[in-house]
VOGU-3710 file (C-alpha; in Angstrom, 3 decimals, decimal comma):
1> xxxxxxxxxx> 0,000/0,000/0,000  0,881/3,253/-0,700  2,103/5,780/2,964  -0,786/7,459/3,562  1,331/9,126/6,689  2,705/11,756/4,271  0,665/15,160/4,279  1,873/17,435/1,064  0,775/20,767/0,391  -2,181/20,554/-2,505
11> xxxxxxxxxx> -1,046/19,706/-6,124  -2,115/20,823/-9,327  -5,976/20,440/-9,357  -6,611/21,908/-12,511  -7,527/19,169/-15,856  -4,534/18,525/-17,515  -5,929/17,129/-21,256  -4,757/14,594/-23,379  -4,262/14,693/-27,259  -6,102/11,268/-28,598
21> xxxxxxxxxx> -2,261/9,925/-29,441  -0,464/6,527/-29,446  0,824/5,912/-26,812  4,362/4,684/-26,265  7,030/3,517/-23,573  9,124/6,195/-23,997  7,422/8,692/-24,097  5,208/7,654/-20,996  8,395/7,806/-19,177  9,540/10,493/-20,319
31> xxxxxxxxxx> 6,071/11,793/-19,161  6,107/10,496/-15,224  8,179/10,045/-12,388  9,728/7,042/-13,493  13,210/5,965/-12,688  15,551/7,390/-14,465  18,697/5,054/-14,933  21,260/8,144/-15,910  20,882/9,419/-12,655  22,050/6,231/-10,673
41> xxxxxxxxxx> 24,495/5,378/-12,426  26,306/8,626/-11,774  25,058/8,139/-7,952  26,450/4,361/-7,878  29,764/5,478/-9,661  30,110/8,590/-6,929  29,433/5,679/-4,085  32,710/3,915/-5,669  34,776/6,734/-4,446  33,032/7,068/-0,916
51> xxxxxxxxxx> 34,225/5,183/2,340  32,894/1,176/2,395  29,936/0,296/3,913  30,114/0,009/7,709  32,149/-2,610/9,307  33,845/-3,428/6,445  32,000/-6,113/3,735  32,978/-9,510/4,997  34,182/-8,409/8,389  31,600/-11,331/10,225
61> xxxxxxxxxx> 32,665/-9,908/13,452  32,340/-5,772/12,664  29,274/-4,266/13,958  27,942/-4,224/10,364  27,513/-8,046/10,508  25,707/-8,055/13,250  23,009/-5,252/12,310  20,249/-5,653/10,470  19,580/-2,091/8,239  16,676/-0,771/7,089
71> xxxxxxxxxx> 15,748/2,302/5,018  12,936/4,368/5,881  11,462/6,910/3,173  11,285/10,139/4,932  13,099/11,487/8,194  10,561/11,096/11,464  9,166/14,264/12,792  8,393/12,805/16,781  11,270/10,280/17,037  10,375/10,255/20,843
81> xxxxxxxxxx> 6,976/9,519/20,085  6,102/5,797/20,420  2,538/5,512/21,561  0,538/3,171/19,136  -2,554/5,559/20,239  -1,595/9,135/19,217  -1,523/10,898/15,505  1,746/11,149/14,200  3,861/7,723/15,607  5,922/6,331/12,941
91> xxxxxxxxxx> 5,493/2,574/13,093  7,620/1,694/9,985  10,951/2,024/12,091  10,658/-0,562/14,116  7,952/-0,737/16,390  6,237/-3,263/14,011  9,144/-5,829/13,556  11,138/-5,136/17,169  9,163/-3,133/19,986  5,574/-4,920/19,840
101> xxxxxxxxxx> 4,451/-8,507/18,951  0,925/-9,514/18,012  -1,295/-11,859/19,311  -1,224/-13,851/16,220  -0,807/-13,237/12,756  -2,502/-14,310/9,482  0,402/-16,233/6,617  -0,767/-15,092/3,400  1,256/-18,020/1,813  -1,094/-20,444/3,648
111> xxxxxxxxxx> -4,285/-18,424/4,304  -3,567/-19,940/8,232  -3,886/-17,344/11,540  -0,668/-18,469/13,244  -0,680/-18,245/16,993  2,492/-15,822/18,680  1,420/-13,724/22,136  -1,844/-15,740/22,052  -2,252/-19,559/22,079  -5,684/-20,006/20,832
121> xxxxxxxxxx> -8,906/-17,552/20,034  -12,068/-19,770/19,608  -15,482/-17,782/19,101  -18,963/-20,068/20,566  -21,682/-21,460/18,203  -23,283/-18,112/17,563  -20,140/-16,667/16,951  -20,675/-13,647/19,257  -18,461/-14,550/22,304  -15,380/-15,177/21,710
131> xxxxxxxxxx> -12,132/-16,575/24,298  -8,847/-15,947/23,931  -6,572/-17,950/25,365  -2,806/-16,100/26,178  0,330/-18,144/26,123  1,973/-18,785/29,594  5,533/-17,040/30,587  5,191/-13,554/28,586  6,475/-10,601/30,044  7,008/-7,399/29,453
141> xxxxxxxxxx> 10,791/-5,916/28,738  10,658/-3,986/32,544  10,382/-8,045/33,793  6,101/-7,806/34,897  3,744/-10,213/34,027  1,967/-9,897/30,469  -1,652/-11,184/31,457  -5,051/-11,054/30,796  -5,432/-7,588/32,975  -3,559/-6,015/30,437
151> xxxxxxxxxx> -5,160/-7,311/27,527  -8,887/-6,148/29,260  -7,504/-2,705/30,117  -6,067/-1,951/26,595  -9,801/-3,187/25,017  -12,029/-0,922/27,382  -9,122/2,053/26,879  -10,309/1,219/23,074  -14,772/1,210/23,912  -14,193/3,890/26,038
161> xxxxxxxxxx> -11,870/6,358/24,444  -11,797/9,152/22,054  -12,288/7,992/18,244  -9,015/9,678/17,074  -7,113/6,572/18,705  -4,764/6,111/15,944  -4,159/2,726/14,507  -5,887/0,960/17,277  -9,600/0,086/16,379  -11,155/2,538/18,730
171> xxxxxxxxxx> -14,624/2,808/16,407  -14,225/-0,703/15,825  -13,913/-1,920/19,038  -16,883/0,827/20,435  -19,093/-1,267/17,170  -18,527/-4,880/18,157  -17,542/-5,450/21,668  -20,473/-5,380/24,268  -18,272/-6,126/27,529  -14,763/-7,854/27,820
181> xxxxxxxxxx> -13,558/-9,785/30,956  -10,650/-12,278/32,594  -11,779/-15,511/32,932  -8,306/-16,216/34,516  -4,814/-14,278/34,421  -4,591/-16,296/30,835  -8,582/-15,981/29,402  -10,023/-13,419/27,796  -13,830/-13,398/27,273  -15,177/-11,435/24,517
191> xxxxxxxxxx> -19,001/-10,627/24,400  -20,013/-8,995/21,402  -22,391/-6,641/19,783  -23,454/-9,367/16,966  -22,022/-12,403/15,434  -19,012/-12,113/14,010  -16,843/-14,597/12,939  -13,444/-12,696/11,204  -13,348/-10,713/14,657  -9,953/-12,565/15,135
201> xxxxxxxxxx> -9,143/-12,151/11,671  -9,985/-8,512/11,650  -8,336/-6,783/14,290  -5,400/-9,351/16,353  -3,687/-11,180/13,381  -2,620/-8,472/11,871  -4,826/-9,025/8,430  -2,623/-5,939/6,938  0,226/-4,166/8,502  -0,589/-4,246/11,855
211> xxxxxxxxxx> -3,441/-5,788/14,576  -4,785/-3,853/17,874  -1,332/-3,949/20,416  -2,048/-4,707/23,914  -0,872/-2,104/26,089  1,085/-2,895/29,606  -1,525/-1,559/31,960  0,977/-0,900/34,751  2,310/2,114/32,530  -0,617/3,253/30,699
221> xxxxxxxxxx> -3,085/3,237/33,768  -4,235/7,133/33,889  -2,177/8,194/30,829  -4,064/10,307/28,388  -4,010/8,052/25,077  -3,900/10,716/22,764  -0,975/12,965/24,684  1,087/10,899/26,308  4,578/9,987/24,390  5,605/6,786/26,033
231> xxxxxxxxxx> 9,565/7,644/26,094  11,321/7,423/28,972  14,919/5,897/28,500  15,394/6,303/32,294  12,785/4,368/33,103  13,311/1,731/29,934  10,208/3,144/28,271  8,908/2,047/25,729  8,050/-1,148/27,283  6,487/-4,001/25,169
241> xxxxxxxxxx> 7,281/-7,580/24,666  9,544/-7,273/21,424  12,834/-8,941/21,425  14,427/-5,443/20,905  14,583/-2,220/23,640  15,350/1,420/21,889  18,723/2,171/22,081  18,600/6,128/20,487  15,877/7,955/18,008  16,693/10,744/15,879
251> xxxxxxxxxx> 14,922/12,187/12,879  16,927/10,326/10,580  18,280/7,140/12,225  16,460/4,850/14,504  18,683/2,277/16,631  17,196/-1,055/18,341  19,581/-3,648/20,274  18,715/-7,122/20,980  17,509/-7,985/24,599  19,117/-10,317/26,424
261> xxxxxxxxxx> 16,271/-10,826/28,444  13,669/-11,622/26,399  10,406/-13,118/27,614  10,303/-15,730/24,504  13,575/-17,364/25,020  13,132/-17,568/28,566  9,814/-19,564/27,505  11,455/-21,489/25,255  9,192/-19,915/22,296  11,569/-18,664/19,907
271> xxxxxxxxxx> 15,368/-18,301/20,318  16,637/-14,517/20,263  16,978/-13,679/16,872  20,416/-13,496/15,214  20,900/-10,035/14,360  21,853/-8,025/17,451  20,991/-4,500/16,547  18,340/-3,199/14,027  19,047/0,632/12,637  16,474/2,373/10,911
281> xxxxxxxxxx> 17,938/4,890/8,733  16,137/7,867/6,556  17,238/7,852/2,680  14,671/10,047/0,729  15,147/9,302/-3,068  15,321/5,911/-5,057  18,417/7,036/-6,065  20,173/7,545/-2,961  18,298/4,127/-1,297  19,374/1,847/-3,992
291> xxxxxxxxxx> 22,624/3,796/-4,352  23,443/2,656/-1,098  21,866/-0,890/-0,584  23,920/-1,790/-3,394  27,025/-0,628/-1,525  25,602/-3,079/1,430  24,632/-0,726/3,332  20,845/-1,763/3,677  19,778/-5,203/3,874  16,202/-4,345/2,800
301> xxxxxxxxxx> 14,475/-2,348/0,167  10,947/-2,148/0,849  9,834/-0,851/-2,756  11,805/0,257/-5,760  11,144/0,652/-9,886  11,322/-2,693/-11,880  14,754/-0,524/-13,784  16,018/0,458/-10,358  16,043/-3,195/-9,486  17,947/-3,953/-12,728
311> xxxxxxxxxx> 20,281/-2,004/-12,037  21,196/-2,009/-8,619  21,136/-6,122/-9,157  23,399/-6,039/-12,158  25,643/-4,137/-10,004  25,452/-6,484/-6,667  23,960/-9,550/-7,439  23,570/-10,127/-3,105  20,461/-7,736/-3,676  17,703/-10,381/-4,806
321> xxxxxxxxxx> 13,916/-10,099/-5,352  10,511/-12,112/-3,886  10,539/-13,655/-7,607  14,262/-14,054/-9,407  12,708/-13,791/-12,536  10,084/-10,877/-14,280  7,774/-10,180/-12,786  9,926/-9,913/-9,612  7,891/-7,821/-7,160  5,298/-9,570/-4,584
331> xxxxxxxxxx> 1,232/-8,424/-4,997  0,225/-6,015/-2,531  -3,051/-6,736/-0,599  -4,765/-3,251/-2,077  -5,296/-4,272/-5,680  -5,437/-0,873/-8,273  -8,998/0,229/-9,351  -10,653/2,144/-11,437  -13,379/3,835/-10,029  -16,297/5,693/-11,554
341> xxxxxxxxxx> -18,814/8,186/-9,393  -21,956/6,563/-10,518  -24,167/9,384/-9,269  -22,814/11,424/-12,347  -24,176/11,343/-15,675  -23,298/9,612/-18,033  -20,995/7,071/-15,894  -24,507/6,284/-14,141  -25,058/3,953/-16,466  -23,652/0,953/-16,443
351> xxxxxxxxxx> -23,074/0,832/-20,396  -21,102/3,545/-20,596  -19,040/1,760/-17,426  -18,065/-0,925/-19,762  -17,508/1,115/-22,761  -14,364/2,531/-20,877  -13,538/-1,342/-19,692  -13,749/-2,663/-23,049  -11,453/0,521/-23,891  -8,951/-0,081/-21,235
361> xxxxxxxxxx> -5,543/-2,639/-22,495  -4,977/-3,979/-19,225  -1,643/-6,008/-20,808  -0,840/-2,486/-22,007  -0,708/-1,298/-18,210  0,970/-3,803/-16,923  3,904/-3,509/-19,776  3,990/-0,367/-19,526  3,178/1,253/-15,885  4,458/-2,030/-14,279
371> xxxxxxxxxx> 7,601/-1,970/-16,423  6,070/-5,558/-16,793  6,278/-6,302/-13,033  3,027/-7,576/-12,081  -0,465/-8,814/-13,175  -3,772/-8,488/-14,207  -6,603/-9,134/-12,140  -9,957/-10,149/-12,918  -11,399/-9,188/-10,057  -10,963/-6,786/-6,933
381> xxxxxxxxxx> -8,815/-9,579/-4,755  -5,370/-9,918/-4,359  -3,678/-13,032/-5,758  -3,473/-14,810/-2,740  -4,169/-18,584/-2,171  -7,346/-18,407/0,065  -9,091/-15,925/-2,474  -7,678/-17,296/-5,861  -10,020/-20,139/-4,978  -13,118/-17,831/-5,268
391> xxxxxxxxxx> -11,969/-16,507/-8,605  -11,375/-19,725/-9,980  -14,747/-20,431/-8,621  -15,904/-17,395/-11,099  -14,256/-19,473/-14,256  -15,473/-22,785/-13,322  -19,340/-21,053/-13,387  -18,442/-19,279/-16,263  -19,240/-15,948/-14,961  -15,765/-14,291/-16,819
401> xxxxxxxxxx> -17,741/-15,895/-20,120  -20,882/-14,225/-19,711  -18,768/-10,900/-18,272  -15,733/-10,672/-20,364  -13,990/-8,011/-17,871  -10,172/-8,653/-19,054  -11,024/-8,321/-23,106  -9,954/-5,532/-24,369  -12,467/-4,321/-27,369  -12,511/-1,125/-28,566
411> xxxxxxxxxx> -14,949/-1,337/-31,409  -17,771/-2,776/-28,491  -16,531/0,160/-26,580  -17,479/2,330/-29,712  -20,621/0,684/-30,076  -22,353/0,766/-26,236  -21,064/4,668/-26,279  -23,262/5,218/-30,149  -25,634/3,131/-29,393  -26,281/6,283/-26,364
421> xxxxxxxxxx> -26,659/8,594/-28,733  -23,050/9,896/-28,819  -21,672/10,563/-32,731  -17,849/11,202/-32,995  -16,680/14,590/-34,411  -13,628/15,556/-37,236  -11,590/16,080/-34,205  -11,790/12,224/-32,987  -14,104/13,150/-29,779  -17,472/12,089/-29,082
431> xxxxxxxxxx> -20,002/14,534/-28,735  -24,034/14,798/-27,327  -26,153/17,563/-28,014  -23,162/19,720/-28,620  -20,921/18,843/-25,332  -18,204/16,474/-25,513  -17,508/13,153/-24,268  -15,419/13,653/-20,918  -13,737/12,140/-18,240  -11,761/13,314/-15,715
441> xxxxxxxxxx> -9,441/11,064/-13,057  -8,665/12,543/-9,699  -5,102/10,380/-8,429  -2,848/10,977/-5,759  0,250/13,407/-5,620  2,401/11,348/-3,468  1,496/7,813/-5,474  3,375/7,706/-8,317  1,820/4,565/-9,398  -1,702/5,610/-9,020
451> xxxxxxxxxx> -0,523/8,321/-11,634  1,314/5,967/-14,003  -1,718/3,743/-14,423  -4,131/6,594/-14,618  -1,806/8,209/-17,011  -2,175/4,907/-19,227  -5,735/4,304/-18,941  -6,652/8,224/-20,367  -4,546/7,545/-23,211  -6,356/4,371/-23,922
461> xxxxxxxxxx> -9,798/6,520/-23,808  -8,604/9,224/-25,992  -8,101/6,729/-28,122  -11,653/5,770/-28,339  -12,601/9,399/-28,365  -13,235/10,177/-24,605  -11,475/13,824/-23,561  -9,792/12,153/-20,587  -7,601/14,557/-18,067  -6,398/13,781/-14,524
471> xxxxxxxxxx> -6,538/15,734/-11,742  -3,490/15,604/-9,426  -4,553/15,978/-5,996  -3,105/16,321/-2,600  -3,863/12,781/-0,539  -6,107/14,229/2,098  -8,191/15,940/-0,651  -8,006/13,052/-2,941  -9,503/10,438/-0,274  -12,213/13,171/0,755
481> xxxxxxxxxx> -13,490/13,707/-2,460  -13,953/9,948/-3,084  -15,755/9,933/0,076  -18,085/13,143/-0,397  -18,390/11,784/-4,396  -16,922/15,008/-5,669  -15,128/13,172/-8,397  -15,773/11,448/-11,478  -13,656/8,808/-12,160  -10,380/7,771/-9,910
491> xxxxxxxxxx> -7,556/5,660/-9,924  -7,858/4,290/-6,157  -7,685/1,149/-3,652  -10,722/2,133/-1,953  -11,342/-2,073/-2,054  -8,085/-2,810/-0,161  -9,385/-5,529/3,324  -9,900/-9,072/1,702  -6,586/-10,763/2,247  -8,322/-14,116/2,860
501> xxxxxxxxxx> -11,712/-14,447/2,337  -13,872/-11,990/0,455  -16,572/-10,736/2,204  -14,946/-7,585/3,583  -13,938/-6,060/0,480  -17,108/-7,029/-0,916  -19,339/-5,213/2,079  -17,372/-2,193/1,483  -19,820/-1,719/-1,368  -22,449/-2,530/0,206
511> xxxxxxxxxx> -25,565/-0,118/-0,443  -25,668/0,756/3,530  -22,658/2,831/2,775  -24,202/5,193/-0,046  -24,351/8,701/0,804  -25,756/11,383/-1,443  -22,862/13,761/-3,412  -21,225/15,834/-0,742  -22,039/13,813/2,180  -19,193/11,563/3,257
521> xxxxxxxxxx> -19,954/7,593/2,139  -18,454/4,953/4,221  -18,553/2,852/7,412  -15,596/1,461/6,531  -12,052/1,422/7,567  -10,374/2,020/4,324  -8,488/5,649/3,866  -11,403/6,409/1,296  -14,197/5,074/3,098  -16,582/2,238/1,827
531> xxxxxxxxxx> -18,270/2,762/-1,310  -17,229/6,126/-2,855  -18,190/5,347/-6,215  -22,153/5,475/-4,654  -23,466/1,894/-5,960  -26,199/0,817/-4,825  -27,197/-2,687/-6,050  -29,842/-4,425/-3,323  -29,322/-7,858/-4,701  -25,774/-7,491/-4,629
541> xxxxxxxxxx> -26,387/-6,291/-0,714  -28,378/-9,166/0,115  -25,787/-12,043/-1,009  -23,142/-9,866/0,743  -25,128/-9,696/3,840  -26,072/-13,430/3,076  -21,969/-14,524/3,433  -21,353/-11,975/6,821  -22,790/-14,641/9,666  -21,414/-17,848/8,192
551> xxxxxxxxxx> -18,143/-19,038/9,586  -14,780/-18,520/7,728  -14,201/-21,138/5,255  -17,831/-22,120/5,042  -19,049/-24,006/1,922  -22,351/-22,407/2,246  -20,657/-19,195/1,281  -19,478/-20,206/-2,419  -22,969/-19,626/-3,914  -23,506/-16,256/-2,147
561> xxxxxxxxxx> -20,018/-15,204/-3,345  -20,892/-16,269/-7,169  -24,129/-14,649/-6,688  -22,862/-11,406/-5,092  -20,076/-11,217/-7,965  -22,760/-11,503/-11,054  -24,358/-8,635/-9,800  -20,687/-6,859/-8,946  -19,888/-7,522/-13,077  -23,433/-7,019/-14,839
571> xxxxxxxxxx> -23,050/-3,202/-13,163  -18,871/-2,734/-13,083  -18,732/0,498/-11,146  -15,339/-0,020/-10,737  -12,879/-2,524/-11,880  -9,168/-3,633/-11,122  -6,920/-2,495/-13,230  -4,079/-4,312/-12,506  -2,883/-6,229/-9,242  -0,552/-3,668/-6,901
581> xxxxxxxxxx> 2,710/-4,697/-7,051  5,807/-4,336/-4,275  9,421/-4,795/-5,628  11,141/-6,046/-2,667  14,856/-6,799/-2,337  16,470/-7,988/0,130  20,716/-8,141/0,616  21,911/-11,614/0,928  25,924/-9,944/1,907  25,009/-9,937/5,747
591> xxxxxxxxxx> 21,385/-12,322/6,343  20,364/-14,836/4,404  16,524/-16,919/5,754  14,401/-13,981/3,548  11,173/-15,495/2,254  10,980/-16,048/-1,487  8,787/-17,219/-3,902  10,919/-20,028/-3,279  11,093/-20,405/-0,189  7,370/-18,603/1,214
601> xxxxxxxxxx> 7,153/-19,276/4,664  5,188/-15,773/5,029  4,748/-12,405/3,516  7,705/-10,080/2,698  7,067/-7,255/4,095  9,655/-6,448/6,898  8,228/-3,961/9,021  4,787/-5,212/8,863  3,771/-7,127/12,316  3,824/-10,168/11,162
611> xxxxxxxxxx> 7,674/-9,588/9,759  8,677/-10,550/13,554  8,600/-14,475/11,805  11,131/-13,336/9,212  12,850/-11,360/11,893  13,804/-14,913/13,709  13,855/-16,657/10,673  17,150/-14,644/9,180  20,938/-15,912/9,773  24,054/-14,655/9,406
621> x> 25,738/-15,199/6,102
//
């Protein structure tokens, strides 16, 4: 997913339009902020002349050999800010991966909730109280007891506090949980609100990025969530049950050193991980960050340009990829969309909708905004094994035959725009009772690849005489005009949530979460809110609401699914234009034990949550 941390003053909102022209590589590139290769190649052959990497490369006893380094994007405004609660913590240098562990977490590879702090979370027959079970022998870095008392106090912090708890579920929590209590100083009782059965799956496995982190109630008792900074290296703060303590935070450089004393070794868990210190370090540009990973000194590049990969390989071949071969990158859980305001004529009707689909070269996106490093997707999913089953399930009914959403035709497109009434001009554009044929697509500033596929798609429909122009927008703005429906037409992730199943993507267009233009849409807990594109389908709703009460994994759920997708299809108000792809590299020189394609023992990501798995699994080389 794309940092939606980063606040930039507003971009360029005016239309910027498009001449109905072929469209080519180069000059695409030309035209967006892709990697230039020049550039580091001149910053590579200026790192030849610098001082080595630190520690010396093959030095297996120099500090370097014993730290693991990461890159962060951007320097951290509150370095000594490291409550989980409060606006503004940076959890991408390190409290993810070393500081906090989760209860469990959910392994993409094998669609399986893996237990970690907790043992076991088992809901009753109605699916609305639910006991978790917390292993024996955690504690907490300062040496107390990690119990159930501190897993109650963090959830009624949650019911009972402000909304603007960051990260942490508050609204969720205030929804679904009716009362929470200790059974014993390891049981948890959950009552709920309703019948639920992903609430395991949903907020402690850490679905995407990160899960609801229990709080040590002996330090947080009477601390204002919102205000209180949770540094104190005098007293060892932060305290929580990582493997790592802080050891110094600046705005550029964060430094974490193994701890001795950790609760899981102790317990005979896990053993302490092999690296000894984790550093966090700011590098800003893609130039600079592979400039220096392929001088060893980052282990870790969280997500670079297919050419920036080429080339910073072909110049250390210890920097490898997920996949060793095209497409190299791993598929984010937030596949790309396409997203149309169907409120506004004439992308209210759902002819015109597939017009622009049947206009849209999806190969041509991936070849040429991908640089040919990921896929196309038929659907709204992400290609991972517990929800490629239910798009399979889609070609075995031979829904993708009766709603051909990955053909590109242009001369159908032509035909469902004439046969509206639309007649195209000398100057290529279509034109109705003397207005033209427009469409305008809001993206994001700060995501370059929202921009390079939008770019790509309104070159496709000027092709088929649509006036297409994007508006560049400031992030904020962009996500609040998706959620008042002040746009027309967007490229977005507003269906980012399914990971494993597909009912929560799905519900995030359910018609509950219509709002008229200028009212905010929503419910859910996406950055754009549920449903911005204003469909409302009450069949679709029905098999939706049909699939939320059964239990995960239940068979009963295949012929909602199939059901709720026809309807999804016949009315396209969005579609996928291509799975979201992640380039990750990782620096075999100093660790070897990353996950692969080969090798997929979990997800990639390293300072997701769940990355505490790769954390332990990684040895020195």
């Amino acid at each position: 997913m794309e940092s939606e941390r980063s606040v930039v003053a507003m971009g360029d909102d005016l239309p910027r339009p498009l001449g109905p022209a072929e469209l080519s590589r180069r000059r695409f590139l030309q035209g967006t902020a892709g990697f230039a290769l020049v550039p580091i190649t001149a910053t590579l052959a200026a790192c030849e002349g610098g001082s080595p990497s630190p520690g010396g490369e093959g030095d297996g006893d120099s500090r370097r050999a014993r730290t693991l380094r990461l890159p962060i994007t951007s320097r951290i405004a509150s370095p000594n800010l490291w409550n989980p609660m409060a606006p503004g913590m940076r959890d991408d240098a390190g409290f993810q991966c070393a500081l906090s562990e989760p209860l469990f977490m959910l392994n993409y590879e094998t669609s399986e909730i893996e237990p970690w702090l907790g043992e076991e979370f088992t809901p009753n027959e109605t699916l609305d109280v639910w006991t978790l079970r917390i292993r024996d022998g955690i504690t907490w870095s300062d040496g107390e007891v990690y119990d159930a008392d501190d897993v109650v106090f963090t959830i009624e912090l949650l019911r009972t506090g402000p909304a603007e708890i960051n990260f942490a579920h508050a609204i969720e929590m205030q929804k679904w949980v009716r009362s929470v209590r200790k059974v014993d100083p390891l049981t948890v009782e959950f009552t709920l609100t309703a019948p639920n059965p992903r609430f395991q799956l949903d907020y402690f496995s850490v679905k995407i990025f990160r899960s609801i982190v229990i709080l040590p109630e002996h330090i947080w008792a009477g601390q204002d969530p919102l205000t209180f900074e949770n540094y104190d290296p005098e007293q060892g703060w932060p305290v929580f049950t990582g493997p790592y303590k802080l050891a110094s935070a600046s705005e550029n450089l964060v430094t974490w050193e193994r701890d001795p004393n950790w609760w899981g070794a102790k317990a005979g868990f896990q053993e302490l991980p092999e690296p000894e210190f984790i550093e966090f370090e700011a590098a800003e540009t893609e130039e600079i960050l592979v400039a220096r990973a392929s001088n060893n000194e980052f282990d870790f590049l969280d997500d670079i340009t297919t050419g920036a990969y080429e080339t910073m390989h072909g110049r250390n071949e210890s920097m490898v990829s997920w996949n060793p071969d095209r497409p190299y990158s791993w598929a984010d859980p937030c596949t790309r969309l396409f997203s149309f305001n169907t409120a506004l004529a004439p992308w209210d009707d759902r002819d015109m909708r597939w017009a622009v689909n049947f206009a849209v070269d999806k190969d041509e996106i991936v070849d040429i905004a991908y640089e040919g490093s990921t896929t196309k997707a038929a659907m709204f999913f992400p290609p991972y094994e517990g929800l490629e089953r239910y798009v399979q399930l889609l070609e075995d009914e031979g829904v993708f035959e009766e709603f051909p959403i990955l053909e590109h035709d242009p001369d159908r497109a032509a035909q469902l725009i004439e046969s509206k009434g639309w007649t195209r001009s000398g100057d290529g554009y279509y034109t109705l009772d003397g207005r033209e044929l427009t469409l305008q697509i809001d993206t994001p500033t700060e995501a370059t690849e929202l921009s390079r596929y939008a770019e790509v798609i309104a070159e496709q429909l000027e092709r088929v005489g649509i006036r297409a122009s994007l508006r560049r927008l400031a992030f904020p703005t962009f996500a609040d005009n998706i959620k008042l429906g002040e746009f027309e037409a967007a490229s977005d992730f507003s269906a980012c949530g399914s990971v494993s199943e597909p009912w929560y993507s799905m519900d995030l267009y359910h018609q509950r979460r219509v709002a008229p233009v200028g009212q905010a849409s929503g419910g859910g807990a996406t950055t754009t809110g549920g449903n911005g594109v204003r469909w409302a389908n009450a069949e679709y709703s029905r098999q939706v609401d049909a699939m939320a009460s059964l239990p995960l994994g239940d068979p009963r759920i295949d012929e909602h699914f199939v059901a709720a997708a026809r309807e999804y299809l016949r009315d396209l108000p969005f579609f996928a234009a291509a799975h979201a792809k992640k380039l990750y590299s990782h620096n075999t020189t100093y660790w070897t034990g990353w996950p692969s394609r080969e090798d997929a023992y979990i997800q990639p990501p390293v300072v997701w949550n769940s990355s505490h798995r790769i954390i332990h699994n990684l040895q020195r080389a």
